[in-house]
RONU-70386 format. One record per residue (C-alpha): residue number from 1; x, y, z; residue in one letter. Coordinates in nm, 2 decimals. Layout:
BEGIN
r k: NUM	px: X	py: Y	pz: Z	r: a;
...
//
This chain:
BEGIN
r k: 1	px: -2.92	py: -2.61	pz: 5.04	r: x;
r k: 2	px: -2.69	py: -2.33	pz: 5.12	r: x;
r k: 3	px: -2.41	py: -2.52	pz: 4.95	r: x;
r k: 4	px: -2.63	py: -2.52	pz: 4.62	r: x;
r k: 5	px: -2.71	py: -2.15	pz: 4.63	r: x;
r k: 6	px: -2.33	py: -2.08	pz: 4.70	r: x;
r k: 7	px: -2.24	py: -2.24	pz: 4.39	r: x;
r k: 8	px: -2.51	py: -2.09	pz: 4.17	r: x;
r k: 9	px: -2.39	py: -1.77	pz: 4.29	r: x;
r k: 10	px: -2.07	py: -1.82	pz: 4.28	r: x;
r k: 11	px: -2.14	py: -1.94	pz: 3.89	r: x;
r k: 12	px: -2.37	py: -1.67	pz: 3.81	r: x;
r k: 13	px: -2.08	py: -1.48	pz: 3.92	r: x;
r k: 14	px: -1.84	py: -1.59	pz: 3.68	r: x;
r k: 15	px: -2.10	py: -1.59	pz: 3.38	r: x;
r k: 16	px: -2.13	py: -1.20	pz: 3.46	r: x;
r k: 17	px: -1.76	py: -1.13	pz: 3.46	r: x;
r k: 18	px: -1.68	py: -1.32	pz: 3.17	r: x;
r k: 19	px: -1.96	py: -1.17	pz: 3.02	r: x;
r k: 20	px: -1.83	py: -0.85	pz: 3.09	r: x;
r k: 21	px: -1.47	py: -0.89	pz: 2.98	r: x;
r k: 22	px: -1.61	py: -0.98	pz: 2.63	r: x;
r k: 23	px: -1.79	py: -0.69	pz: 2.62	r: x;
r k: 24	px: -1.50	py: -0.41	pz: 2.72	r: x;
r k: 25	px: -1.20	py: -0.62	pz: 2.55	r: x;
r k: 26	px: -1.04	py: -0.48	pz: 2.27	r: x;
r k: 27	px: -1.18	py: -0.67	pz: 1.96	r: x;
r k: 28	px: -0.88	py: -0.75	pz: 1.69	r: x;
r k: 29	px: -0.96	py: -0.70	pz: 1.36	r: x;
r k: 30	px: -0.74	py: -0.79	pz: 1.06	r: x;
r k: 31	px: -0.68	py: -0.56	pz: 0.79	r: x;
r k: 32	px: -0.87	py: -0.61	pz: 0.44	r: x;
r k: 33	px: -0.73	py: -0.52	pz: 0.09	r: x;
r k: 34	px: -0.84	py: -0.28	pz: -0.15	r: x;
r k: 35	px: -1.08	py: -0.44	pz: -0.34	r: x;
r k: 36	px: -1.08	py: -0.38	pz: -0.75	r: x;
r k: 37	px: -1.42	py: -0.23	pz: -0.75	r: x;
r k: 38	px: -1.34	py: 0.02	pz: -0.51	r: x;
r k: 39	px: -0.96	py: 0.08	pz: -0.63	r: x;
r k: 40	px: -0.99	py: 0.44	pz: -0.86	r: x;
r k: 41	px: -0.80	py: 0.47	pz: -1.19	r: x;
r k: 42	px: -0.81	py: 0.87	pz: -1.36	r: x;
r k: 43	px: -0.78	py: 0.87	pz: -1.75	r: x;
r k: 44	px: -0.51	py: 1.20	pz: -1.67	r: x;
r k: 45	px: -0.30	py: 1.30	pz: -1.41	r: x;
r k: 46	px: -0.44	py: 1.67	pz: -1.29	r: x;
r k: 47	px: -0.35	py: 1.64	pz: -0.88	r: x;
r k: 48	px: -0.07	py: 1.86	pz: -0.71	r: x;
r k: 49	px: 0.22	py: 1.62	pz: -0.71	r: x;
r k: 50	px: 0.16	py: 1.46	pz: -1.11	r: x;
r k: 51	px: 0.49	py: 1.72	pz: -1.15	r: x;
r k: 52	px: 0.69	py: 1.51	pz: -0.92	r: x;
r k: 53	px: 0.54	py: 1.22	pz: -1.10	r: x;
r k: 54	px: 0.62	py: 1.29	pz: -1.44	r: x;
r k: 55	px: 0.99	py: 1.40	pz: -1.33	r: x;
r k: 56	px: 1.05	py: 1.06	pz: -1.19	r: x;
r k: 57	px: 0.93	py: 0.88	pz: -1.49	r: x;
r k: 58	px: 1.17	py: 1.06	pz: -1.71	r: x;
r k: 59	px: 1.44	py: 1.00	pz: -1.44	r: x;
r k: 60	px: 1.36	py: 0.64	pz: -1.50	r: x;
r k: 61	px: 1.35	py: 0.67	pz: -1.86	r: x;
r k: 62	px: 1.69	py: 0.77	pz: -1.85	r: x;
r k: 63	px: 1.80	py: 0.53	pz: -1.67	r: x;
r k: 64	px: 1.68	py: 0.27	pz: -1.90	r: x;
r k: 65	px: 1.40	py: 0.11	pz: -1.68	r: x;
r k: 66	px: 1.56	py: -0.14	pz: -1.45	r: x;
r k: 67	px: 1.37	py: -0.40	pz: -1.33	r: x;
r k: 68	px: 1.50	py: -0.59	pz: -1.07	r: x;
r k: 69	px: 1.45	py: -0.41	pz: -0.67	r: x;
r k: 70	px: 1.71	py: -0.22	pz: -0.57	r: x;
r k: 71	px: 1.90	py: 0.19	pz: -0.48	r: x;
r k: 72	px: 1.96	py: 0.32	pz: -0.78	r: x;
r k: 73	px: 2.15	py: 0.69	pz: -0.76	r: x;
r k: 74	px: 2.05	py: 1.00	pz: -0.91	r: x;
r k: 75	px: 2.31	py: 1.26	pz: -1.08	r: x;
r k: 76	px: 2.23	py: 1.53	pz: -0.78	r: x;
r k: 77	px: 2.36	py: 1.23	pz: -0.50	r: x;
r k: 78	px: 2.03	py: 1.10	pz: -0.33	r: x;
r k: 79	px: 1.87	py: 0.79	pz: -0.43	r: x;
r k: 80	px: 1.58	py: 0.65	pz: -0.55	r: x;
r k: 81	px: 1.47	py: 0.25	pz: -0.50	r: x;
r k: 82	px: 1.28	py: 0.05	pz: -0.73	r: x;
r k: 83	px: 1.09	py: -0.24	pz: -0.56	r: x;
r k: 84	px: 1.08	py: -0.45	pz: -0.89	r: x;
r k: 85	px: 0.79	py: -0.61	pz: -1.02	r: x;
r k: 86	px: 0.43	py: -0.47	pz: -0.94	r: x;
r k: 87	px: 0.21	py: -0.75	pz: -0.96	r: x;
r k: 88	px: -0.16	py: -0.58	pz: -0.99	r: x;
r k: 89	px: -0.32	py: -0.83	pz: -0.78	r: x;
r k: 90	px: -0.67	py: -0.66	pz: -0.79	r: x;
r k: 91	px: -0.71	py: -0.63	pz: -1.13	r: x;
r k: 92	px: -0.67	py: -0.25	pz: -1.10	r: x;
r k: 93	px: -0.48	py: -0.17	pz: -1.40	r: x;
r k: 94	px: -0.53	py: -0.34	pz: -1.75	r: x;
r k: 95	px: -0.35	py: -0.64	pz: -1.79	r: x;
r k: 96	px: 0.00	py: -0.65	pz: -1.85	r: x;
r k: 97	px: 0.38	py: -0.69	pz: -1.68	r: x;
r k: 98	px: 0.43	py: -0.36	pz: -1.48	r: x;
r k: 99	px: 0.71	py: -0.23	pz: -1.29	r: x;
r k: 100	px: 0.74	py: 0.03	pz: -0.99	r: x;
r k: 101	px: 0.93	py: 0.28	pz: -0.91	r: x;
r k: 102	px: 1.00	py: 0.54	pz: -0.62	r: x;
r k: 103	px: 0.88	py: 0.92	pz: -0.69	r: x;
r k: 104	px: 1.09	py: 1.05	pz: -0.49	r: x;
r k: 105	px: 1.45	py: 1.06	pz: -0.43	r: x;
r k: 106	px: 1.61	py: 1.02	pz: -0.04	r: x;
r k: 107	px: 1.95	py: 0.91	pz: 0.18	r: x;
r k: 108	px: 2.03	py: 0.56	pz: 0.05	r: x;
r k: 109	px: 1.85	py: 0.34	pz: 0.28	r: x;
r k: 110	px: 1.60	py: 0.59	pz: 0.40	r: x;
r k: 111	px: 1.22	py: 0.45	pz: 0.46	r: x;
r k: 112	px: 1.01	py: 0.48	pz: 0.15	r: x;
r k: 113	px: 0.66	py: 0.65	pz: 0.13	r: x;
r k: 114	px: 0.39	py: 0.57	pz: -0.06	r: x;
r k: 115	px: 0.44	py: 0.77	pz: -0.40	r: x;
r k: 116	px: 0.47	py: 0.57	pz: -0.67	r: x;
r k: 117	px: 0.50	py: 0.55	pz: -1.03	r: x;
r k: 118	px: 0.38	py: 0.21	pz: -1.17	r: x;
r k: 119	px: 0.50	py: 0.12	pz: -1.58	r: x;
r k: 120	px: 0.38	py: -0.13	pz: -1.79	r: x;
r k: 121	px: 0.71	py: -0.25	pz: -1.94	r: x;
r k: 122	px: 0.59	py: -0.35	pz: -2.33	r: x;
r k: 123	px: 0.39	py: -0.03	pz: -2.38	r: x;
r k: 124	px: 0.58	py: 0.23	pz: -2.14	r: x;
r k: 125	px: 0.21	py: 0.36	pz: -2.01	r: x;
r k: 126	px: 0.24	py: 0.50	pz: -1.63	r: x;
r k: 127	px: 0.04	py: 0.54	pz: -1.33	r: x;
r k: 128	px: 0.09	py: 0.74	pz: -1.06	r: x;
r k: 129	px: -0.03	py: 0.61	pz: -0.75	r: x;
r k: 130	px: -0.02	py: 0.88	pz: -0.43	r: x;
r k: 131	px: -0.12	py: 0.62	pz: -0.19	r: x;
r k: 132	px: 0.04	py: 0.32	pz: -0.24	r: x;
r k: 133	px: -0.16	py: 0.13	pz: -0.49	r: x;
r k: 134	px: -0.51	py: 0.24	pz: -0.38	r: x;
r k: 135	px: -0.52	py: 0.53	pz: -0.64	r: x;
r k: 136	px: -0.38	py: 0.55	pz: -1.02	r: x;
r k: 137	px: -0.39	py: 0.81	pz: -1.22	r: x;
r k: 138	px: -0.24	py: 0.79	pz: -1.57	r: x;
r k: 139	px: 0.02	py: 0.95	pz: -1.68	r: x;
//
């Protein structure tokens, strides 16, 4: 009889500290995208860096829009990338073929942040996008 109490203790034991683990182990939890009815998209560009925004499109302007990814230098000797096609997955902006391109110049090479300027290719309409895709305002 002692055996059998041994080994219901002994597996109330392990219930409890399995139990337990469960409860204080970190809980992985995967990342979600920016849903469409969430995404915002402003009518005008009125926020502190639409400057900077505006500057870059007419940068790109005069470099005659290029579309495929790549460093593309600036007269003053920094660089400024263009990641190619932006696809508009989430049905943020109206339909169409869009481009995107870097705001802001840096070292060739250099990490890129998350300013953007986004250009539908047949009309030339812009977005400018602070936060990497989750907000647009127009241009």
């Amino acid at each position: 009889m002692s055996t059998r109490i041994g080994r219901f203790l002994s597996g109330l034991a392990l219930v409890f500290a399995l139990s337990g683990t469960a409860l204080v182990a970190p809980a992985v939890v995967a990342p979600t995208a920016t849903d469409a009815a969430h995404a915002a998209v402003y009518s005008s560009c009125t926020i502190s860096r639409c400057s900077a925004a505006r500057t870059a499109f007419n940068g790109w302007k005069s470099l005659g829009w290029p579309t495929s990814a790549g460093w593309y230098s600036w007269p003053y000797g920094n660089y400024n990338y263009t990641g190619g096609t932006f696809y508009n997955r989430e049905g943020q902006l109206p339909s169409a073929t869009y481009s995107e391109y870097d705001v802001y110049s840096r070292n060739r090479g250099a990490s890129r942040d998350a300013y953007r300027i986004v250009v539908n290719r047949s009309t030339r309409v812009a977005y400018f996008t602070p936060d990497h895709y989750v907000t647009f305002y127009k241009l």
